[in-house]
mmJSON file of the N, C-alpha and C atoms, coordinates in Angstrom:
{"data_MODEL":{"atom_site":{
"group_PDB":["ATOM","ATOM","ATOM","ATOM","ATOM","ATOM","ATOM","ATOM","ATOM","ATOM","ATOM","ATOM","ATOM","ATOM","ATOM","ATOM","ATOM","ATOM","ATOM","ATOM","ATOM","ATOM","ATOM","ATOM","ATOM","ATOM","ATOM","ATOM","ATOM","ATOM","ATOM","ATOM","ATOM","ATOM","ATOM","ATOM","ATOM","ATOM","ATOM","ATOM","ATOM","ATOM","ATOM","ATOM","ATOM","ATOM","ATOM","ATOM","ATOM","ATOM","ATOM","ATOM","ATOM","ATOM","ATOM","ATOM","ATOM","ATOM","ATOM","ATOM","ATOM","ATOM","ATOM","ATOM","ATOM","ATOM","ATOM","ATOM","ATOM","ATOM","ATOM","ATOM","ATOM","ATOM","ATOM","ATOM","ATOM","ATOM","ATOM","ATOM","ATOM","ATOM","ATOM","ATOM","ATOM","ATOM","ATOM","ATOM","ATOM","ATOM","ATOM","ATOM","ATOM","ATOM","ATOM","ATOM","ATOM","ATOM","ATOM","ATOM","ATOM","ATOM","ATOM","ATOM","ATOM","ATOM","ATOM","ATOM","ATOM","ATOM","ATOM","ATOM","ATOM","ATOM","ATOM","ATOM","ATOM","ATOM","ATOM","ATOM","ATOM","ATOM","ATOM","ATOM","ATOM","ATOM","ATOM","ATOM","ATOM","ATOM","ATOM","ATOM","ATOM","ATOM","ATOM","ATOM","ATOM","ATOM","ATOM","ATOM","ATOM","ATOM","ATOM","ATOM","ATOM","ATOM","ATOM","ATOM","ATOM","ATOM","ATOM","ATOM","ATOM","ATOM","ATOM","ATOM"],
"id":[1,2,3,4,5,6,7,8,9,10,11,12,13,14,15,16,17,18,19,20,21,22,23,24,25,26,27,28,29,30,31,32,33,34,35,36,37,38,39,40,41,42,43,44,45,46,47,48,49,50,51,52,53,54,55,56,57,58,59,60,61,62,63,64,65,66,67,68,69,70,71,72,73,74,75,76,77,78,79,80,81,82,83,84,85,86,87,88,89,90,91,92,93,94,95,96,97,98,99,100,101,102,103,104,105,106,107,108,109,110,111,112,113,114,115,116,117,118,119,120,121,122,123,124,125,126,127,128,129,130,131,132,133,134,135,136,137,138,139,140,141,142,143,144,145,146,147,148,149,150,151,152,153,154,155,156],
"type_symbol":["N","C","C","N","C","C","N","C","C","N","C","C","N","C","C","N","C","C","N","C","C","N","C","C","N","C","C","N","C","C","N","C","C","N","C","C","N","C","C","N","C","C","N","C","C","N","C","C","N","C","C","N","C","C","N","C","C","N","C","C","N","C","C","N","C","C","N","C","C","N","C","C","N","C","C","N","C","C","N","C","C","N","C","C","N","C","C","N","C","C","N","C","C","N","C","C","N","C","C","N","C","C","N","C","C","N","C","C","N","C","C","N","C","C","N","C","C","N","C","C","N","C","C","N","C","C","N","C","C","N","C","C","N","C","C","N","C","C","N","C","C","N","C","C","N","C","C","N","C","C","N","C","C","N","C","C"],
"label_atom_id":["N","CA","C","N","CA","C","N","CA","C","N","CA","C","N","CA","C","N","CA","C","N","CA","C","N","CA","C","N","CA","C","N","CA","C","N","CA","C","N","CA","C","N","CA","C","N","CA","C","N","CA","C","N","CA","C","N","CA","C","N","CA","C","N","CA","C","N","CA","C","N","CA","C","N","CA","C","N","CA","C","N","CA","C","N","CA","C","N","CA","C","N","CA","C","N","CA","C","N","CA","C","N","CA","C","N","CA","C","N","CA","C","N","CA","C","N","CA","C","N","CA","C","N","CA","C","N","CA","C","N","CA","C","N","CA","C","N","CA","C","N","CA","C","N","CA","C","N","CA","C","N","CA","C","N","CA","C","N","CA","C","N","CA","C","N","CA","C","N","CA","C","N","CA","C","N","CA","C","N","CA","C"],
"label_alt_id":[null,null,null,null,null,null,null,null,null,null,null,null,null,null,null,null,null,null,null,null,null,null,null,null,null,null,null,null,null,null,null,null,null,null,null,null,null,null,null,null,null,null,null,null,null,null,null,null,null,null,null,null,null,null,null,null,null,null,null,null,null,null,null,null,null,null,null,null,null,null,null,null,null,null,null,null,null,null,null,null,null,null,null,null,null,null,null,null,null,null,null,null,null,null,null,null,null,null,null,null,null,null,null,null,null,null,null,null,null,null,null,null,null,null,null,null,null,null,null,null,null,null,null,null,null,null,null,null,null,null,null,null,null,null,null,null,null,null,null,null,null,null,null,null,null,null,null,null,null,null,null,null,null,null,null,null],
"label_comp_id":["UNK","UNK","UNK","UNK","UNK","UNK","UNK","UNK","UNK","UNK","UNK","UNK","UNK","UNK","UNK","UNK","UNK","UNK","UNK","UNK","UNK","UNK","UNK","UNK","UNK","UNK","UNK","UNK","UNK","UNK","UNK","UNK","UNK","UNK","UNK","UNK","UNK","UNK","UNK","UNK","UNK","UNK","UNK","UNK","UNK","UNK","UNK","UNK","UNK","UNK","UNK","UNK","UNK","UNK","UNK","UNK","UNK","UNK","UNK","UNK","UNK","UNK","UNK","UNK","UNK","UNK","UNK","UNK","UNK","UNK","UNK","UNK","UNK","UNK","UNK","UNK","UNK","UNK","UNK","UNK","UNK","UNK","UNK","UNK","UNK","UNK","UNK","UNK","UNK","UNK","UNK","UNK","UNK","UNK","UNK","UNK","UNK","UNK","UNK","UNK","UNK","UNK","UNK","UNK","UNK","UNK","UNK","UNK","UNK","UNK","UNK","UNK","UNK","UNK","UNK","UNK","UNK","UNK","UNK","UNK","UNK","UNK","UNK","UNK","UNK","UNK","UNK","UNK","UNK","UNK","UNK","UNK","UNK","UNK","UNK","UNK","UNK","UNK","UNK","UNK","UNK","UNK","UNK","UNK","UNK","UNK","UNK","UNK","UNK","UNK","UNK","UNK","UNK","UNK","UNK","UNK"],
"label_asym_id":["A","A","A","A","A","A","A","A","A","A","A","A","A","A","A","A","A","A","A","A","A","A","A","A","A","A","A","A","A","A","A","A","A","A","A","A","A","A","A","A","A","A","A","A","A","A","A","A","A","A","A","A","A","A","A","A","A","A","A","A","A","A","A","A","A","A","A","A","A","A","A","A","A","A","A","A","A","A","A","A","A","A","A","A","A","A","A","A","A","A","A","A","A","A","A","A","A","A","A","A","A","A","A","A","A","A","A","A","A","A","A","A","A","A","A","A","A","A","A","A","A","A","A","A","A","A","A","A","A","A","A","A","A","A","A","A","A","A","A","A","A","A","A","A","A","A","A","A","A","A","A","A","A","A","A","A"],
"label_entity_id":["1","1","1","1","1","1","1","1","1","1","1","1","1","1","1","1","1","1","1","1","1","1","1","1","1","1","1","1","1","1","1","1","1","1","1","1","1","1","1","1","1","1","1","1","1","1","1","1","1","1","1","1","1","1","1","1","1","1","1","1","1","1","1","1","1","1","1","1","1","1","1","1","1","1","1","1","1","1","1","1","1","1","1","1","1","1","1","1","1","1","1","1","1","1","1","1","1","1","1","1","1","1","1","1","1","1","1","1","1","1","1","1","1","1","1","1","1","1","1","1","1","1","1","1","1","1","1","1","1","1","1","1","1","1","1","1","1","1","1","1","1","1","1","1","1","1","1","1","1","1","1","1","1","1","1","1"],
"label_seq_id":[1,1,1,2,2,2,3,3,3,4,4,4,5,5,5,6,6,6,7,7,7,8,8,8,9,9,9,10,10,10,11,11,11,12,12,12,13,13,13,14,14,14,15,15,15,16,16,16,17,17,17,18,18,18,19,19,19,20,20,20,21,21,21,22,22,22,23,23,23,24,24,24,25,25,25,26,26,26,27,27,27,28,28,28,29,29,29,30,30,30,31,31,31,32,32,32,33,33,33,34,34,34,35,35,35,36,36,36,37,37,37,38,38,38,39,39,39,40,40,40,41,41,41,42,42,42,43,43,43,44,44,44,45,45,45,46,46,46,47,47,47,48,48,48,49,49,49,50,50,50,51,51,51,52,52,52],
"pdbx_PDB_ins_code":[null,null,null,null,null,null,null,null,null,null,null,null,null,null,null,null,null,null,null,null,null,null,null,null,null,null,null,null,null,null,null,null,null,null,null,null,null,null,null,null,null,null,null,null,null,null,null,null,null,null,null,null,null,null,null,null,null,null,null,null,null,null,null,null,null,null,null,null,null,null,null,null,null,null,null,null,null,null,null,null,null,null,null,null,null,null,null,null,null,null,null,null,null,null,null,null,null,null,null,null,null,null,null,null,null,null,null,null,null,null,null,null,null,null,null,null,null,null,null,null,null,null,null,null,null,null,null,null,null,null,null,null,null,null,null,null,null,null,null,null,null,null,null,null,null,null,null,null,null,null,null,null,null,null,null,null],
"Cartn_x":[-10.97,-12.12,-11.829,-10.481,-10.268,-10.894,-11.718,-12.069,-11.619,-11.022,-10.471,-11.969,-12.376,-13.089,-12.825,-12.701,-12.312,-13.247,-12.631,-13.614,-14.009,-15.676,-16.368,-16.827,-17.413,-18.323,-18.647,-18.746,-19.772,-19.066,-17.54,-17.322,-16.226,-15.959,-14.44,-14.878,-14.323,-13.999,-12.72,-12.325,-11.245,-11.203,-10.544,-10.859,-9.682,-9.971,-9.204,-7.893,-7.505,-6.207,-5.384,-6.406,-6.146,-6.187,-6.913,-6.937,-8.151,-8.17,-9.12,-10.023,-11.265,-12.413,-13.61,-13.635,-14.428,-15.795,-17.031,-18.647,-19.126,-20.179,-20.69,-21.196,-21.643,-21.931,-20.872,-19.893,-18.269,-18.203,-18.405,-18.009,-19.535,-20.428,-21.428,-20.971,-20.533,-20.091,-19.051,-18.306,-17.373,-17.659,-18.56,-19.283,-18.842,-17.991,-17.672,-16.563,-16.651,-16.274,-14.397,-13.652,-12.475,-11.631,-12.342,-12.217,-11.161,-11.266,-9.908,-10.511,-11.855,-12.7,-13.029,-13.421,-13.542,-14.731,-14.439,-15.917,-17.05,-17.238,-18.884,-19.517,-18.362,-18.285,-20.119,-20.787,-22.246,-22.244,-21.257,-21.087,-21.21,-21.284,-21.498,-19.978,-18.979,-18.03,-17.494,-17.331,-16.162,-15.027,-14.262,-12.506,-12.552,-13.1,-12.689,-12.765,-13.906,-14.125,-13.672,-12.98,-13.122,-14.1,-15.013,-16.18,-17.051,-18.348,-19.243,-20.469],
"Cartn_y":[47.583,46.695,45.332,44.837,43.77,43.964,43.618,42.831,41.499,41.736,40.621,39.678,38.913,38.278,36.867,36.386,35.196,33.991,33.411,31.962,31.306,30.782,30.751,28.735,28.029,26.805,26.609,25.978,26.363,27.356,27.749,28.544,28.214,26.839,26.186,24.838,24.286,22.275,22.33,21.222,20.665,19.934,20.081,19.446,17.802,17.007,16.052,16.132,16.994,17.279,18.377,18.906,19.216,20.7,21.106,22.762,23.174,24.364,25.186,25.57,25.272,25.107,26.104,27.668,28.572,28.421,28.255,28.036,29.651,29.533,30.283,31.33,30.796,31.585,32.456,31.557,32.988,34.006,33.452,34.519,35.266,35.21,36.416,36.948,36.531,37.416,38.421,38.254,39.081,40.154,39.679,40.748,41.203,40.766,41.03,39.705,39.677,38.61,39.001,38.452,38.339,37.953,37.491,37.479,36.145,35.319,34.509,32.515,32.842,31.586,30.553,31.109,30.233,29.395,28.016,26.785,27.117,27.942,28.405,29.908,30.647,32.127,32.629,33.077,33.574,34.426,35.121,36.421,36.151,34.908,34.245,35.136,35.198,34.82,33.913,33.796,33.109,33.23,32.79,32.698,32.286,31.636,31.778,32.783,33.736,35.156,35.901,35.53,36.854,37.899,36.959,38.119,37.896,38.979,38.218,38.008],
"Cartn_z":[-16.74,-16.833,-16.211,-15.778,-14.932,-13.859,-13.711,-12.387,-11.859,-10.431,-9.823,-9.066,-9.675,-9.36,-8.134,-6.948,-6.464,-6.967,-7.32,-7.833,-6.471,-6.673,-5.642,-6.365,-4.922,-5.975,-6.983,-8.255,-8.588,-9.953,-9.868,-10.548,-11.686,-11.236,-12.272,-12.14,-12.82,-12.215,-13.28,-12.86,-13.678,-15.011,-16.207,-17.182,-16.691,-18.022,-17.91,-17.75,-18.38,-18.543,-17.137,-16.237,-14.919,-15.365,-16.245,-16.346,-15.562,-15.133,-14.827,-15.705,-15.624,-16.84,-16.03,-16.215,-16.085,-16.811,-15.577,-16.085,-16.359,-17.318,-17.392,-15.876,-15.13,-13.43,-13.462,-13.91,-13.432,-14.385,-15.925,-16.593,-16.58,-16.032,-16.233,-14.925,-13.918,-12.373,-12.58,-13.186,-13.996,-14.991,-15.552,-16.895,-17.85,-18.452,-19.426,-20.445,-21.808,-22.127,-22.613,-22.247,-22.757,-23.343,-24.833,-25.915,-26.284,-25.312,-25.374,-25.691,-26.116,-26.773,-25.652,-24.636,-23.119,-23.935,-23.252,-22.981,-23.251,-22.31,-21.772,-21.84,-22.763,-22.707,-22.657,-21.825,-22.128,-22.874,-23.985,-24.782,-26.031,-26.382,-27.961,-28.165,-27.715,-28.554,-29.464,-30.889,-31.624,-32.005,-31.943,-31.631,-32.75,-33.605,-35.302,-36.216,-35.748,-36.393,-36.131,-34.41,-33.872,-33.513,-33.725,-33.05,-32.323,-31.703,-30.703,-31.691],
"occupancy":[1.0,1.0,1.0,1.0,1.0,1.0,1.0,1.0,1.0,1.0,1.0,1.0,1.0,1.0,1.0,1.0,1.0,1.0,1.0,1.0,1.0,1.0,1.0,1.0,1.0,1.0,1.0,1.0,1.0,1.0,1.0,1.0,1.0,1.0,1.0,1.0,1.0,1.0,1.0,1.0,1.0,1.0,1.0,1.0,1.0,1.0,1.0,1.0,1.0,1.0,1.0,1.0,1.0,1.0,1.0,1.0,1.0,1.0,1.0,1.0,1.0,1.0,1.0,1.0,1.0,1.0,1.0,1.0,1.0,1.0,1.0,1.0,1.0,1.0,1.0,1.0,1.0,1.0,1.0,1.0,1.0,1.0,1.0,1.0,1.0,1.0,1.0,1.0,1.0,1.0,1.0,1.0,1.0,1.0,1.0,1.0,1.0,1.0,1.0,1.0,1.0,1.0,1.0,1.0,1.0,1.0,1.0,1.0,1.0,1.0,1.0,1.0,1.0,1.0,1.0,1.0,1.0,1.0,1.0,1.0,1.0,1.0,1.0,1.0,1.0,1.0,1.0,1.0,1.0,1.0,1.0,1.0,1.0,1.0,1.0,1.0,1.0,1.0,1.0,1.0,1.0,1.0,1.0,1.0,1.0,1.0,1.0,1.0,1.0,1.0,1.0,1.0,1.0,1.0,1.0,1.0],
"B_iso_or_equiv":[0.0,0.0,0.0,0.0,0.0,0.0,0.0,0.0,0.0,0.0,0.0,0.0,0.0,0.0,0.0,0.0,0.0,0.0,0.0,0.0,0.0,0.0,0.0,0.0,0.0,0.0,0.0,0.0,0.0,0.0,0.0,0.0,0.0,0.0,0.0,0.0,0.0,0.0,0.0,0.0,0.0,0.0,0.0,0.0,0.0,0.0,0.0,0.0,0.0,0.0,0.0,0.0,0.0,0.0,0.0,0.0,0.0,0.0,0.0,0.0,0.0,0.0,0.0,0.0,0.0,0.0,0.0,0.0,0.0,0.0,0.0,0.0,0.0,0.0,0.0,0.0,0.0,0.0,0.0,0.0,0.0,0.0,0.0,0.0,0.0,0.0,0.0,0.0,0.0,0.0,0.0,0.0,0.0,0.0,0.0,0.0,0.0,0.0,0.0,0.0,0.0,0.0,0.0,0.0,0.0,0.0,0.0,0.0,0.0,0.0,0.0,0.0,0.0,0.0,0.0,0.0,0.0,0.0,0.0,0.0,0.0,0.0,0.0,0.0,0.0,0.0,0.0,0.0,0.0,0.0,0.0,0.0,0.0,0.0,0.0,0.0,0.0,0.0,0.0,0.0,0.0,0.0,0.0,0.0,0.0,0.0,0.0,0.0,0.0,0.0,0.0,0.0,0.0,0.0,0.0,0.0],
"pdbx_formal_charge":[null,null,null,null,null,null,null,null,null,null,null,null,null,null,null,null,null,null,null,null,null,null,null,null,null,null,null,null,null,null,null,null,null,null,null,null,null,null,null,null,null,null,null,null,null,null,null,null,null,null,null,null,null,null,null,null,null,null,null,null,null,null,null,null,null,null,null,null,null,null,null,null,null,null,null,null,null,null,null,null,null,null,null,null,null,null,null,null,null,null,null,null,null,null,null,null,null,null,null,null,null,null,null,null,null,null,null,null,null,null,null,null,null,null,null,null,null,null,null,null,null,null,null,null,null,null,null,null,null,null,null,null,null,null,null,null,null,null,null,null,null,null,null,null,null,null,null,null,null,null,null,null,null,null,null,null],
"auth_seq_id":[1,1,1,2,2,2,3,3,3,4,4,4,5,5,5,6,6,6,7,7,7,8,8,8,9,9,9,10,10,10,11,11,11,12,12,12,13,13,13,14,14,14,15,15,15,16,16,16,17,17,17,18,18,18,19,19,19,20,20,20,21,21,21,22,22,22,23,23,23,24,24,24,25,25,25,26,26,26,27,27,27,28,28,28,29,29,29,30,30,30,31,31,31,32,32,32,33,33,33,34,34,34,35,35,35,36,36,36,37,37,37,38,38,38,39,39,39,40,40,40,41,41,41,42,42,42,43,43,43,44,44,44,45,45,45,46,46,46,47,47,47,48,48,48,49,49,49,50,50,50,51,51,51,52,52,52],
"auth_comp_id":["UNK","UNK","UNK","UNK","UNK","UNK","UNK","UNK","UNK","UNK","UNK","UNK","UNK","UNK","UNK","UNK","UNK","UNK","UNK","UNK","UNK","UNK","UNK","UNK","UNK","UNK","UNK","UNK","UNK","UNK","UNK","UNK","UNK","UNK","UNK","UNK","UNK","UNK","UNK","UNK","UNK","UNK","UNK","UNK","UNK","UNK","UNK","UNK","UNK","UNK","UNK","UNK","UNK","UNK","UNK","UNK","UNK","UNK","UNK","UNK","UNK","UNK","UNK","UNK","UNK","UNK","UNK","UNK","UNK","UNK","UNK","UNK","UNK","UNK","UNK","UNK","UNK","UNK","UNK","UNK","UNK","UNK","UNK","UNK","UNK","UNK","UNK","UNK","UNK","UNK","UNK","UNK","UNK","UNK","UNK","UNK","UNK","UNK","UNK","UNK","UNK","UNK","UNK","UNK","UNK","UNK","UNK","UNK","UNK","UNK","UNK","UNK","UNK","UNK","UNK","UNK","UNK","UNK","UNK","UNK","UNK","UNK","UNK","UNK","UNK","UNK","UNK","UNK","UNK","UNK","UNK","UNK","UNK","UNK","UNK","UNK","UNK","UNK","UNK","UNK","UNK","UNK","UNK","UNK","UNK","UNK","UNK","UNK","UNK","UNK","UNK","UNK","UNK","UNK","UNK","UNK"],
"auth_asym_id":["A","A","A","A","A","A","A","A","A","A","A","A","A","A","A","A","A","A","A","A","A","A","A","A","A","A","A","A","A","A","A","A","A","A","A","A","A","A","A","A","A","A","A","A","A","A","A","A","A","A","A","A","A","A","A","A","A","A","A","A","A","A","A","A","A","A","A","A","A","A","A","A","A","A","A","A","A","A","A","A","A","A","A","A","A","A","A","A","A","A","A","A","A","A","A","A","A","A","A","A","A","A","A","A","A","A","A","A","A","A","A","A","A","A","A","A","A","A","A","A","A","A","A","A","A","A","A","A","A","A","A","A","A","A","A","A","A","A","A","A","A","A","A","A","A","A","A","A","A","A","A","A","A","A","A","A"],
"auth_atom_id":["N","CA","C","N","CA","C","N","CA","C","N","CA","C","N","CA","C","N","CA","C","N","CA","C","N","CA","C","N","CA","C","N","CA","C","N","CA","C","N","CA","C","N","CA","C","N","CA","C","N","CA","C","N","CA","C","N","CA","C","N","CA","C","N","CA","C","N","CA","C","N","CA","C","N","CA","C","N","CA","C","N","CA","C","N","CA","C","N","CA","C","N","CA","C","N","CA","C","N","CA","C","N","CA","C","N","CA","C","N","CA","C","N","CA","C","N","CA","C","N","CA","C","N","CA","C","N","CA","C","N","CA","C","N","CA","C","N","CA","C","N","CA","C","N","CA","C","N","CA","C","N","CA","C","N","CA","C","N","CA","C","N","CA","C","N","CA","C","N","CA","C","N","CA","C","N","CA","C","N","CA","C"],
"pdbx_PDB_model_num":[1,1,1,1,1,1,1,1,1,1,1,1,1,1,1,1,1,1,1,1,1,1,1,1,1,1,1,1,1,1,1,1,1,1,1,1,1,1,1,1,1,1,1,1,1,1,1,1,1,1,1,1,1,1,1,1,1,1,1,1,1,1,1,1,1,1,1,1,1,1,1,1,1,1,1,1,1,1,1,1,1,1,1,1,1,1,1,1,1,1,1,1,1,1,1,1,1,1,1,1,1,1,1,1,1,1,1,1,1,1,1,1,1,1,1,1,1,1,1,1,1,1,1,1,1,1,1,1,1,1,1,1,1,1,1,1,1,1,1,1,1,1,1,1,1,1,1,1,1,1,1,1,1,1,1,1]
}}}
């Protein structure tokens, strides 16, 4: 279910701290959520429950 996706515009920016900060555009281009409590996850994931 990995899909190698290339990050395109539009698809990261940088946080303050110089991380790679994945937008929602990317994680729906990808399709599926990976469970790992991203920013912007479009999957209504929670990383406190553990669940979607």
């Amino acid at each position: 279910m990995n899909k190698l996706i290339k990050p395109e515009k539009g698809d990261y920016y940088l946080s303050e701290e110089g991380y790679k900060v994945f937008t929602k555009q990317y994680h729906l281009k990808r399709g599926y959520c990976c469970e790992s409590g991203c920013r912007h996850c479009p999957y209504g994931y929670n990383s406190k429950t553990n669940s979607q």
